[in-house]
C-alpha positions as CSV (number, residue, x, y, z in Angstrom):
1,X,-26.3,21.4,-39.1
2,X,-23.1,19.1,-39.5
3,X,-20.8,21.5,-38.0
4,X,-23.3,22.3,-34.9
5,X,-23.7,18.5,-34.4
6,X,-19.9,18.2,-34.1
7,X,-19.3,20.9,-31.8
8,X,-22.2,20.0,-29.2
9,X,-20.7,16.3,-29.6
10,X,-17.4,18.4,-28.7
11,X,-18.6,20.1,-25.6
12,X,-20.7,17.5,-24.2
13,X,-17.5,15.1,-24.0
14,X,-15.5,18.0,-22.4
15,X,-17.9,18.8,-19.7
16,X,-17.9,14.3,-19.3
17,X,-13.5,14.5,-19.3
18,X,-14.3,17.7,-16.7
19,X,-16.5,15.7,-14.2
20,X,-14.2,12.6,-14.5
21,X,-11.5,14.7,-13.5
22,X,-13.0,16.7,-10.7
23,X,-14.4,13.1,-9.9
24,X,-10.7,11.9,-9.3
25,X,-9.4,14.6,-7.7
26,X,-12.3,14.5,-5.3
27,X,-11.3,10.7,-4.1
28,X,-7.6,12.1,-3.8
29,X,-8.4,14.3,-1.0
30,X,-9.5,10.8,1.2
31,X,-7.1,8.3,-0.2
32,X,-3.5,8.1,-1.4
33,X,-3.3,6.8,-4.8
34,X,-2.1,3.2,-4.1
35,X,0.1,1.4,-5.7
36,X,1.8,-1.4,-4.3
37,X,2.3,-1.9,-0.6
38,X,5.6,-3.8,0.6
39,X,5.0,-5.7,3.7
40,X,8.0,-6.6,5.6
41,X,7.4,-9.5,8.5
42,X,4.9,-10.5,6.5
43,X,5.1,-14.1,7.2
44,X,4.6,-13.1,11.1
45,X,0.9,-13.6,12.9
46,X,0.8,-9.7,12.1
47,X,2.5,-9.8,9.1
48,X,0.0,-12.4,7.0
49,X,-3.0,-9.6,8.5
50,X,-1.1,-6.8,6.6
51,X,-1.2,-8.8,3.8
52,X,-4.4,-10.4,3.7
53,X,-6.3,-7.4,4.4
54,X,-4.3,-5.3,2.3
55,X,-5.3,-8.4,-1.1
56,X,-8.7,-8.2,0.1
57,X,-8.8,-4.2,-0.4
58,X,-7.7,-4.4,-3.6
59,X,-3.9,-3.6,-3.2
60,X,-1.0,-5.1,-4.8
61,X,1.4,-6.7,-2.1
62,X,4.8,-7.3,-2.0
63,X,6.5,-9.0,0.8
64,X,10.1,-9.8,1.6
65,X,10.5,-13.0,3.6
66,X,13.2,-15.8,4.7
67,X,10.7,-18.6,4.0
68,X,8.1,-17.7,1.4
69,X,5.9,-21.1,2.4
70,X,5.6,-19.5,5.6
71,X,3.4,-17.0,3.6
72,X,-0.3,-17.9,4.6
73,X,-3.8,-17.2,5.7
74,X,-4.1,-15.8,8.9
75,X,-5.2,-18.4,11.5
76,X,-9.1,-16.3,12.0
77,X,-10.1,-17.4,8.7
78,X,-11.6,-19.9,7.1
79,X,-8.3,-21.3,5.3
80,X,-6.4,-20.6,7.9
81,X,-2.7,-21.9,7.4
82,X,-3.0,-22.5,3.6
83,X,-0.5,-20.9,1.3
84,X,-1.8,-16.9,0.4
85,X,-2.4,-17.2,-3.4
86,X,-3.3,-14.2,-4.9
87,X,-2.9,-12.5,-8.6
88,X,-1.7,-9.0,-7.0
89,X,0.8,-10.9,-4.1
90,X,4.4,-10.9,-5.3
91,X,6.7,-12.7,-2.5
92,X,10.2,-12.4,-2.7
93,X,12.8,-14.8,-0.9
94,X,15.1,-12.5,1.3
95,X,16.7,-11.4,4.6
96,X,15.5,-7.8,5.3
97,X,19.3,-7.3,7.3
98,X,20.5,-7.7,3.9
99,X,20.2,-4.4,2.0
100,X,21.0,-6.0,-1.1
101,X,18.0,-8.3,-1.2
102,X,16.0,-5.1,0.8
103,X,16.7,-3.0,-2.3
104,X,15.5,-5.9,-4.5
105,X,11.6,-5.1,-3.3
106,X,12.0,-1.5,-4.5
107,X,14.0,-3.0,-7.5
108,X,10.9,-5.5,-8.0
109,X,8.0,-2.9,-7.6
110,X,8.7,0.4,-8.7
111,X,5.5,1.9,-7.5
112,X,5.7,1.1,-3.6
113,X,3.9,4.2,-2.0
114,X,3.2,2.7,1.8
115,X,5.5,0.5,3.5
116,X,4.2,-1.8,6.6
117,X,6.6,-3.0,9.2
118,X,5.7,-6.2,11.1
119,X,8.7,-7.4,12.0
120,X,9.3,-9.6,14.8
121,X,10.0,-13.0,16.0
122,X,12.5,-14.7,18.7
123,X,15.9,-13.1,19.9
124,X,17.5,-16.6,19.5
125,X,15.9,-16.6,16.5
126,X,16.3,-13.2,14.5
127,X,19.3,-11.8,16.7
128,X,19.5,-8.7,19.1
129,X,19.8,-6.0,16.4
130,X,17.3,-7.5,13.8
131,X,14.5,-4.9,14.1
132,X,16.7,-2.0,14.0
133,X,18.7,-2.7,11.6
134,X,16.0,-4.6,9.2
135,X,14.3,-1.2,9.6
136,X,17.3,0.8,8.7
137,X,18.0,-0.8,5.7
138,X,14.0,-0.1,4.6
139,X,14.5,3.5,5.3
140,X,17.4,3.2,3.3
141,X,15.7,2.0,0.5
142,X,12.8,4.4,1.0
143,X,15.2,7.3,0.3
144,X,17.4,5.5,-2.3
145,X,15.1,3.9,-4.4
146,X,11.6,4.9,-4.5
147,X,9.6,7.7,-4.3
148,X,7.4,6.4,-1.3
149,X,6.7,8.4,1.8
150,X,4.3,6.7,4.1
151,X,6.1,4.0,6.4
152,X,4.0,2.1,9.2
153,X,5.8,0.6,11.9
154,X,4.5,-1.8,14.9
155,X,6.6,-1.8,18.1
156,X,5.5,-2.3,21.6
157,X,3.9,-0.4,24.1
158,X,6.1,-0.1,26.7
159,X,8.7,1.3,24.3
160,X,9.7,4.7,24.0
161,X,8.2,7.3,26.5
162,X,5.0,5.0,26.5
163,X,6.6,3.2,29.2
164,X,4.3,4.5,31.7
165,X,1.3,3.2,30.2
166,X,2.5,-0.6,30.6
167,X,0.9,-2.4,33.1
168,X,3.3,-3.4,35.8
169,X,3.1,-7.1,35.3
170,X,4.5,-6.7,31.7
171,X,6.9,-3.8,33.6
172,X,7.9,-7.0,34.9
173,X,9.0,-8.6,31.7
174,X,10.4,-5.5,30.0
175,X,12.9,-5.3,33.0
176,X,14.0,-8.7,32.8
177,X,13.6,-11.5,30.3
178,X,11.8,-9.0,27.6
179,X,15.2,-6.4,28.3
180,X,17.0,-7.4,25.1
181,X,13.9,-7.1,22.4
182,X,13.2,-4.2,24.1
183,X,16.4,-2.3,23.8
184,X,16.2,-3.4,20.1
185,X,12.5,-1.8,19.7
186,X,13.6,1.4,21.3
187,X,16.3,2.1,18.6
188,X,13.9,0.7,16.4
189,X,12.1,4.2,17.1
190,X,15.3,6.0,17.0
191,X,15.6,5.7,13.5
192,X,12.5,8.1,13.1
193,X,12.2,9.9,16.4
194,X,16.3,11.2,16.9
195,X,16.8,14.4,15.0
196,X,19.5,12.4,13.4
197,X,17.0,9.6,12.6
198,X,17.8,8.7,9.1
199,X,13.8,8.1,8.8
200,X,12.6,11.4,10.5
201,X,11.8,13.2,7.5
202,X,9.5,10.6,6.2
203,X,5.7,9.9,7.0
204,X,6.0,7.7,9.6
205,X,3.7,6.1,12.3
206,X,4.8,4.1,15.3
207,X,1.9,2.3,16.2
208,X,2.1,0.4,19.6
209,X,-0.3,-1.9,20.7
210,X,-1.3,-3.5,24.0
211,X,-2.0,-7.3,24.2
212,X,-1.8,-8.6,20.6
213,X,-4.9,-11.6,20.1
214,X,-5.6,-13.8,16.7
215,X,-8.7,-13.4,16.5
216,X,-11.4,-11.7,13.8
217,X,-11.1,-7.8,13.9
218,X,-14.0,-6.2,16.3
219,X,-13.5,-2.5,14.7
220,X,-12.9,-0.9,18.2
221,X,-9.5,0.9,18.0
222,X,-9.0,3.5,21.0
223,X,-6.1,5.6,20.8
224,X,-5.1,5.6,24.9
225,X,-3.2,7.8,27.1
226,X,-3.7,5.1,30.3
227,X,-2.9,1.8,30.3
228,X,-3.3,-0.6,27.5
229,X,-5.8,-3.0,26.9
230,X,-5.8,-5.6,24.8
231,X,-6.1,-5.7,20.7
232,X,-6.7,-8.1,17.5
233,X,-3.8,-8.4,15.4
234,X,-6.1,-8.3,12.8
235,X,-7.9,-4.5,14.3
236,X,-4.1,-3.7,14.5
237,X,-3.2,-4.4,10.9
238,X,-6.7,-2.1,10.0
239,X,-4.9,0.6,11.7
240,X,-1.5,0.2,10.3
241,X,-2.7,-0.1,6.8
242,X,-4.8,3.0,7.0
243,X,-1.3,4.9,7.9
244,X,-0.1,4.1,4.6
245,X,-3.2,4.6,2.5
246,X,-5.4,7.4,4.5
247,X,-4.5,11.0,2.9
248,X,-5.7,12.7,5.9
249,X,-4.8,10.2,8.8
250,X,-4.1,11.9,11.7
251,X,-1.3,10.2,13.7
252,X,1.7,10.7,10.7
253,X,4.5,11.4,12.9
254,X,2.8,10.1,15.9
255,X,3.6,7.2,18.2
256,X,-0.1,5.9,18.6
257,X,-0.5,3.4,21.5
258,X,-3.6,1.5,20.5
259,X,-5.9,-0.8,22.5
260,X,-9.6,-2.7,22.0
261,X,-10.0,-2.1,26.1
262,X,-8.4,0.4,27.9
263,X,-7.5,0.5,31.6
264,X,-7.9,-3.5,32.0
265,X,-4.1,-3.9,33.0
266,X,-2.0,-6.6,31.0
267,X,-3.8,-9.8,32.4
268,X,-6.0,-10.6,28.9
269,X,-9.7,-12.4,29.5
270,X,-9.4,-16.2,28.8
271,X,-11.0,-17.1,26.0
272,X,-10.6,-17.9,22.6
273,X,-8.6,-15.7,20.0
274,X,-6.2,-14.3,22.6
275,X,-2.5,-16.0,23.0
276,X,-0.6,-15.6,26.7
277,X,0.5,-12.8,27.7
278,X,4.0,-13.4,27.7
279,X,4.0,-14.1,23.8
280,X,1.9,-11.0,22.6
């Protein structure tokens, strides 16, 4: 009786370790197994929606940034402007057009499988070559140092061949004062799209969005072939996220252009949650 006791114990827990197992693979199918996302621009309006969204999902977050006290809520919620505190946040001080202090967030984290991409700020500020090279020393790292795939990148629309979907009164601004950020976000794209892209062979998604706004997210993300709309920063940072952490999403190697509205042209409603045009 002992010995028949024993081996139905044995069985049962091998069918249990079975299910468990079929159980995991099952939720692999859907979702990458995360680790830790590295958020760089995370300090940006964009930025802090990567990396609040990212803390309230359940990821760990590490984020590479000039000033780490510029490292707080986004300005939708409730404690907006108040340092991001959080158990799984790790922020490093750094310049990410310092490979050195790039390679230190792989160095910090060694298990980094998605990488966000919010970079961004003033010319006068951040220089003319800031997001293309910032972004070349990431892809650097990527291959280098860690064995992460997925990259997520936010540009513009207006850059690469989606220049045809700007509307022609932020034509306007591309041509002219907007000339130099641009030039900078097209070789951004470069490093991926060029068959000599040092990033092509990863899992990358350029994501670019139409009028960026500050308020909550409203869930509605079209991908567009017309002109773009506006969007929430915070419905753009659902999308970029789900790049990195969706198995099966659909636009890896893709140059999304995303928008809440489509075919409204660039002038934005005026209300509340939306910044000026000329600043998106």
């Amino acid at each position: 009786m002992a010995a028949i006791f024993i081996l139905v114990t044995l069985t049962l827990f091998a069918l249990t370790q079975s299910f468990r197992l079929r159980s995991c693979v099952k939720c692999s199918d859907t979702k990458l197994y995360m680790g830790t996302i590295a958020v760089f621009g995370g300090t940006g309006a964009l930025g802090k929606e990567c990396v609040y969204q990212a803390l309230e999902g359940g990821d760990n977050v590490i984020v590479l940034a000039r000033d780490p006290s510029r490292m707080k809520n986004p300005e939708r919620v409730d404690s907006a402007e108040t340092l991001m505190t959080n158990s799984r946040l790790t922020v490093l001080k750094g310049d990410v057009t310092d490979q050195k202090e790039v390679d230190a967030v792989f160095d910090a984290a060694s298990d980094i499988t998605g990488v966000i991409v919010a970079l961004g700020g003033k010319t006068k500020d951040v220089g003319k070559t800031m997001l293309t090279d910032g972004t070349g020393n990431i892809v650097n790292a990527m291959i280098g140092k860690s064995s992460a795939k997925r990259i997520s990148v936010c540009t513009s629309i207006g850059a690469g061949d989606s220049e045809k979907q700007a509307p022609m009164m932020f034509k306007a601004l591309m041509y002219t004062v907007m000339k130099g950020i641009f030039e900078d976000k097209n070789n951004q794209e470069k490093l991926f799209l060029d068959e000599s892209g040092p990033g092509r062979d990863l899992e990358w998604c350029l994501v670019r969005p139409g009028g960026l706004g500050i308020g909550a997210p409203t869930g509605v993300i079209n991908v567009i072939d017309g002109q773009a709309g506006s969007i929430q920063r915070s419905d753009v940072a659902t999308f970029m996220l789900g790049a990195v952490k969706d198995n099966e999403f659909e636009y890896i190697r893709k140059t999304p252009c995303i928008s809440s509205v489509g075919g409204t042209g660039w002038v934005k409603e005026k209300k509340a949650g939306f910044d000026a045009a000329t600043t998106a």
